[in-house]
N, CA, C and O of each residue as an XYZ file, in Angstrom:
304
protein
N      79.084     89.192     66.982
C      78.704     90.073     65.906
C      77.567     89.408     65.136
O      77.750     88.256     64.743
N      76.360     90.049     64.873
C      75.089     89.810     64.266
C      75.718     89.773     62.326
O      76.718     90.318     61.860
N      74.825     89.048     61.717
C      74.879     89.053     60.631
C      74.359     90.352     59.581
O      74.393     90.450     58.354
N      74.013     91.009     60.339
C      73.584     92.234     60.192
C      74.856     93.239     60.348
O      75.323     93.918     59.433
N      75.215     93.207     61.384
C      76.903     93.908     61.139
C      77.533     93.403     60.823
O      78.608     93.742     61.318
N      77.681     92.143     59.766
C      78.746     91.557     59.173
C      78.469     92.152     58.126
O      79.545     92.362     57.565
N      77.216     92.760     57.216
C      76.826     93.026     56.495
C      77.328     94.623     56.256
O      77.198     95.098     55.128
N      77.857     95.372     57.255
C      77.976     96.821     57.791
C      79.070     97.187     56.714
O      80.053     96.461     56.567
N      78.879     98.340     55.956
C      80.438     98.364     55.148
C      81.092     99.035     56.501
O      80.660     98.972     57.652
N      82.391     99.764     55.954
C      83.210    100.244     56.848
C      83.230    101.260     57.300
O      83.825    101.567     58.333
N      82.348    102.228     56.356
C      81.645    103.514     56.272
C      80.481    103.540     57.021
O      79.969    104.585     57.424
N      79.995    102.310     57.244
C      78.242    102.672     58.095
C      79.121    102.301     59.495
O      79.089    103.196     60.340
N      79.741    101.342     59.775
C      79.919    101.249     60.986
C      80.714    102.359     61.646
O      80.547    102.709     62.814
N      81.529    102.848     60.861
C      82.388    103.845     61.585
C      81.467    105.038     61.708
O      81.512    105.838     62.643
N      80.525    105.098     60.567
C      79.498    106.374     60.937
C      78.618    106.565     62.438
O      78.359    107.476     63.224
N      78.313    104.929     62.273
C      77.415    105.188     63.657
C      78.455    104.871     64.741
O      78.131    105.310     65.845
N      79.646    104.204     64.696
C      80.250    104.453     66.108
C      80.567    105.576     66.280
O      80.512    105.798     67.490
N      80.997    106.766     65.526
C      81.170    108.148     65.765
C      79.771    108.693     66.409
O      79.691    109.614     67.221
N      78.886    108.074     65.979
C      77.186    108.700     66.570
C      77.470    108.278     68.136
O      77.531    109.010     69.124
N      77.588    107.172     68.054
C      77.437    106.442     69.384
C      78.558    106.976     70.590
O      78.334    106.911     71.799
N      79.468    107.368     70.135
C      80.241    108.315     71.331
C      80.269    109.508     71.312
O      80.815    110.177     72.189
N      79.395    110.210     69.813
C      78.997    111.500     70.557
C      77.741    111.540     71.617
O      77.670    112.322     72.564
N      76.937    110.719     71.333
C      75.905    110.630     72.408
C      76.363    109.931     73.736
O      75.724    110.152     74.765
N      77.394    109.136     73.745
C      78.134    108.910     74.907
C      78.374    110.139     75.554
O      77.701    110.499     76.520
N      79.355    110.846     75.045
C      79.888    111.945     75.504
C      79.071    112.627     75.363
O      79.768    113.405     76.015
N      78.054    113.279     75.110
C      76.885    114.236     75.411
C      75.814    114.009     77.004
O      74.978    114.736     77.540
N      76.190    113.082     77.232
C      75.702    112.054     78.335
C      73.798    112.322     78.572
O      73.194    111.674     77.717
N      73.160    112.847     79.205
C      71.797    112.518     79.905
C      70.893    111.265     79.751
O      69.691    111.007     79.815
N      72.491    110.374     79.428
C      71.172    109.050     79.517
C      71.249    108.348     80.587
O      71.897    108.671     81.582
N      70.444    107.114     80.427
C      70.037    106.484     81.703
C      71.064    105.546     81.666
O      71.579    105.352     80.565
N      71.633    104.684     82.982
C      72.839    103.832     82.862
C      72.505    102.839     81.914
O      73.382    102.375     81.185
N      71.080    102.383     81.831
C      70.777    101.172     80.736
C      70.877    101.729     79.299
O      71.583    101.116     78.498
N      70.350    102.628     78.988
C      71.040    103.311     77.886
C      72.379    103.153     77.428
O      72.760    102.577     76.409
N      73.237    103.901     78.555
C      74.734    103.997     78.548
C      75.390    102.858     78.064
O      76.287    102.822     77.221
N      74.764    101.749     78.787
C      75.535    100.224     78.499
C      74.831     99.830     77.409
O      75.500     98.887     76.984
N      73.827     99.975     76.640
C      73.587     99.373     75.284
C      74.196    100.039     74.438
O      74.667     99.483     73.446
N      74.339    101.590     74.676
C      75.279    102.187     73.664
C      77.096    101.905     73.837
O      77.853    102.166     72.902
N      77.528    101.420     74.987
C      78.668    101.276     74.966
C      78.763     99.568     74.234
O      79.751     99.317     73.543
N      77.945     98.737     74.395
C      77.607     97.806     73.855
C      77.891     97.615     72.379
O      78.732     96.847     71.912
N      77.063     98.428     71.696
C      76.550     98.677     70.464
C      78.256     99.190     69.757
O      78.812     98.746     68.752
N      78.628    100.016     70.508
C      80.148    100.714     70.278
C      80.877     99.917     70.306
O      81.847    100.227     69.614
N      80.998     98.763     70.854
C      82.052     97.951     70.966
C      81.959     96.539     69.784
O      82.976     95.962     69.399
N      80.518     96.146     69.325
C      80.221     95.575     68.074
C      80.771     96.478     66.840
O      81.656     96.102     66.072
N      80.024     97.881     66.768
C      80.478     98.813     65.669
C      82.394     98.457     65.639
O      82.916     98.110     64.580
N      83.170     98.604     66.844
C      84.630     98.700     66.752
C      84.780     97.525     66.311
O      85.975     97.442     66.024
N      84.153     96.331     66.032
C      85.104     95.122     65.993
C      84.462     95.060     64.706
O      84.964     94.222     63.958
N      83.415     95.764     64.201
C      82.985     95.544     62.592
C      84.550     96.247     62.146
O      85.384     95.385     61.872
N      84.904     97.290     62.072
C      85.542     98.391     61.625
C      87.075     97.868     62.176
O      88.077     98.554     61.974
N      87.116     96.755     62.793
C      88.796     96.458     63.054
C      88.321     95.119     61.988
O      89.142     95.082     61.072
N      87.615     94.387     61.880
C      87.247     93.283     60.709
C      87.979     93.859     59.279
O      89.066     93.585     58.769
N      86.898     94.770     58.872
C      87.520     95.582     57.798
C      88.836     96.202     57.722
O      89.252     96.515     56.606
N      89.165     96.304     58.198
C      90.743     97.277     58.261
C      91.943     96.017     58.303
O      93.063     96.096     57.799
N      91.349     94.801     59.079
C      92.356     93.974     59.015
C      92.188     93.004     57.540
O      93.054     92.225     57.142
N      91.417     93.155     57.144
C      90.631     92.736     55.653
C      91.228     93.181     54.705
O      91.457     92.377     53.802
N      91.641     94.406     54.557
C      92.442     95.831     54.349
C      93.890     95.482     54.203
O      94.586     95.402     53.191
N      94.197     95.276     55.585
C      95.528     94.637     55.685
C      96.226     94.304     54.594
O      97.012     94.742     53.755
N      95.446     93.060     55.040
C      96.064     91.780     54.349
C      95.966     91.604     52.668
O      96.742     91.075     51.872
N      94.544     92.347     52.468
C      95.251     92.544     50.646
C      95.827     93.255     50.614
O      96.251     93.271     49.459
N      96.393     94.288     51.330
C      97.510     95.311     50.416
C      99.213     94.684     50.922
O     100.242     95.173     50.457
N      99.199     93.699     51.796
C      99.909     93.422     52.137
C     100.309     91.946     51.032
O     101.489     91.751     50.742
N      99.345     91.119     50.565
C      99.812     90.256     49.558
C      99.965     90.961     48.256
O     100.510     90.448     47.279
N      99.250     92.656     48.296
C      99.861     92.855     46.841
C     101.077     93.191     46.920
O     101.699     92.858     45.911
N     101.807     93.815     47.846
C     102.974     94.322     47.984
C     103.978     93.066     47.793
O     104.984     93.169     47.091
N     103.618     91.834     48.492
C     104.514     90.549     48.121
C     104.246     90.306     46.790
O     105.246     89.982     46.149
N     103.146     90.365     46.132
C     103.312     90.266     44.512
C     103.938     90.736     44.048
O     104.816     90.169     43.398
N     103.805     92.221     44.147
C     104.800     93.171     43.444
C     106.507     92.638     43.635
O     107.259     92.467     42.675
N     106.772     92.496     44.625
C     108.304     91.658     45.270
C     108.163     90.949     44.151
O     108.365     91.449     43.045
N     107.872     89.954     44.294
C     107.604     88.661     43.261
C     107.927     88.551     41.845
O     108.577     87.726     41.204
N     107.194     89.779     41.488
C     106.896     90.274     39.723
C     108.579     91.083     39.709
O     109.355     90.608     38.880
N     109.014     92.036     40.426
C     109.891     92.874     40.700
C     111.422     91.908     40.776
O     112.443     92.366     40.263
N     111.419     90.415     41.539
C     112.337     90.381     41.619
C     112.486     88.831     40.449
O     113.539     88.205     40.567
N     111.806     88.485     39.763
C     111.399     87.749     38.457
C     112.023     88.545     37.063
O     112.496     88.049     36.041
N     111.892     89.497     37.319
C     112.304     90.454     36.013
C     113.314     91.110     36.439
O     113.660     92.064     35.742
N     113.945     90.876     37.454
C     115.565     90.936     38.146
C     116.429     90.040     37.555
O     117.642     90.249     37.563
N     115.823     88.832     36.922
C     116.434     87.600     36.988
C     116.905     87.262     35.636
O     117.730     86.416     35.289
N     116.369     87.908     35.098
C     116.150     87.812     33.809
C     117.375     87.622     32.884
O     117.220     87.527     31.666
């Protein structure tokens, strides 16, 4: 992944991988085409699984906070 798609929010990459397999699936391109765009699709997917697992994991330590705060004022 280029520093340039590290840069990608989650919204541009998913925009253009949706571009990139409708023109997949529209097909008349040339096989070298085909493979830079399946290429390109497969950078875009791993920007957009970056983010989502990014995603994850803060909503997943807020939820252990909340535990935390929740079972602190249990104790009480």
């Amino acid at each position: 992944m280029s520093k340039t798609d590290e840069a990608l929010g989650y919204e541009q990459a998913r925009d253009e991988l949706i571009e990139v397999v409708r023109r997949l699936e529209a097909g008349g391109t040339t096989l070298e085409e085909s493979l830079a765009l399946w290429e390109r699709g497969e950078e875009l997917a791993k920007v957009c699984r970056t983010w989502l697992e990014g995603a994850r994991k803060r909503l997943d330590a807020a939820l252990a906070e909340e535990e935390v705060e929740e079972g602190a004022e249990g104790s009480e």
